[in-house]
Each structure stands twice: as structure tokens, then as C-alpha cells.
N, C-alpha and C positions, 0 to 999 in steps of 0.2 A: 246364325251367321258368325261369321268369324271376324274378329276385333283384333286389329292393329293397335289398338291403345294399350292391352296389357303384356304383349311381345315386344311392341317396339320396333316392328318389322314393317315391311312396306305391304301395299296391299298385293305391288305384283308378285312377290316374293312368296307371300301366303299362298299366292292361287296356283303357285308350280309344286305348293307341298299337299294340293288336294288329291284324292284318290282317285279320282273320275275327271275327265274333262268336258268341254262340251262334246264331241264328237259321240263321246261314248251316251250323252243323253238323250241327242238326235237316235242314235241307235237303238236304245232302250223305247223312245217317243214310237219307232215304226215298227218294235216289234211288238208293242202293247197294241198297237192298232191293227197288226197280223191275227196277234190273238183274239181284238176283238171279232173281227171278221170272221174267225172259225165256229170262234159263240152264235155267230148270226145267221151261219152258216145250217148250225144245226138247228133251230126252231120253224117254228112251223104248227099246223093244225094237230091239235091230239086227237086220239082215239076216245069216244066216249063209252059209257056203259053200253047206251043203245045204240050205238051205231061203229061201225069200223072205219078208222081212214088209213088204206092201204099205203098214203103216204109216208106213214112212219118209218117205214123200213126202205124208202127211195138212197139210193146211193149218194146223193148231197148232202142226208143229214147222218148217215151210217158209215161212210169213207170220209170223203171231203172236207167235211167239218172238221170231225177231230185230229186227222192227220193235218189241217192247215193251222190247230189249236197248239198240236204237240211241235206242229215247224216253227210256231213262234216261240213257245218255251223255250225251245233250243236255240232259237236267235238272241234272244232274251241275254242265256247264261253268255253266250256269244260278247256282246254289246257289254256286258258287265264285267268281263274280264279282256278284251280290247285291248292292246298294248297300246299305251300311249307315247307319243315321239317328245318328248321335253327337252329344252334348250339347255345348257349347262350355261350358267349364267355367270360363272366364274373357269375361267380359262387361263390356263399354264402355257406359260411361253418357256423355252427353252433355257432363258438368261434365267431366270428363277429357278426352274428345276433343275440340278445337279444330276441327279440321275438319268435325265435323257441326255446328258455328253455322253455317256458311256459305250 
């Protein structure tokens, strides 16, 4: 966690120099649960020595799963680099800057 005692800085101040915001964590939050749904996606009964279950090769655990596995990976990198909208919390007015008379 990050300490305002050894900056001297406020807490809100710290939390606009973070890399991630919340959005991006909701983001990250529902594409870990995309993922895990892909995982879920593909288990199921195995094949034993003595017996066959022709389920293994069913299109839910051969398509589905992993293209829903790899669609969150990709929403993932998504969520992780997310532009965030931050406030400028210092603002230039015209009377101070000289070079916007220009």
C-alpha cells in the first residue's frame, strides 16, 4: 500500500499517479471469470483404459472452451492496458500562461 507519510502528498493525489484504476479492475475481475468459464467449459468425463467416452471429442469441450478461454486472455491484455480518463488537477488559466496570449 502506498504511504502518504513518506511523500508528504495527499492520498488523492497518490491515487491519480496509480497505473490501473478501478475500471480497469472490474475489467480484469470479468475477464478472469470469462476465463474461468472456458476452463469449465472444457471438463467433463475422461476416457478410461476400459472403456471409451465418446464425449471427449464433443464440440463444447474441443471448440467452445478454448476459443471462450483464448477470448478472455484477449479481454484480459484488453482490461490491462485500458486508457484511463484522469482529471488534471492543476489548471492553467490564461492570466498565468503567457503563451496562450499569443
Amino acid at each position: 500500500m502506498i504511504s502518504s507519510t513518506n511523500t508528504g502528498e495527499t492520498p488523492a493525489r497518490l491515487r491519480t499517479l496509480l497505473p490501473l484504476t478501478r475500471l480497469n479492475f472490474i475489467l480484469m475481475a470479468i475477464a478472469g471469470i470469462v476465463i474461468t468459464a472456458g476452463f469449465l467449459l472444457m471438463t467433463g468425463e475422461p476416457s478410461g483404459a476400459d472403456t471409451f467416452n465418446p464425449d471427449i471429442f464433443s464440440t463444447r469441450r474441443i471448440v467452445v472452451g478454448p476459443t471462450i478461454t483464448f477470448l478472455g486472455y484477449i479481454f484480459m491484455g484488453v482490461a490491462i492496458m485500458w486508457p484511463t480518463r484522469r482529471r488534471d488537477t492543476t489548471t492553467t488559466s490564461s492570466a498565468t500562461n503567457p503563451a496562450s496570449k499569443a
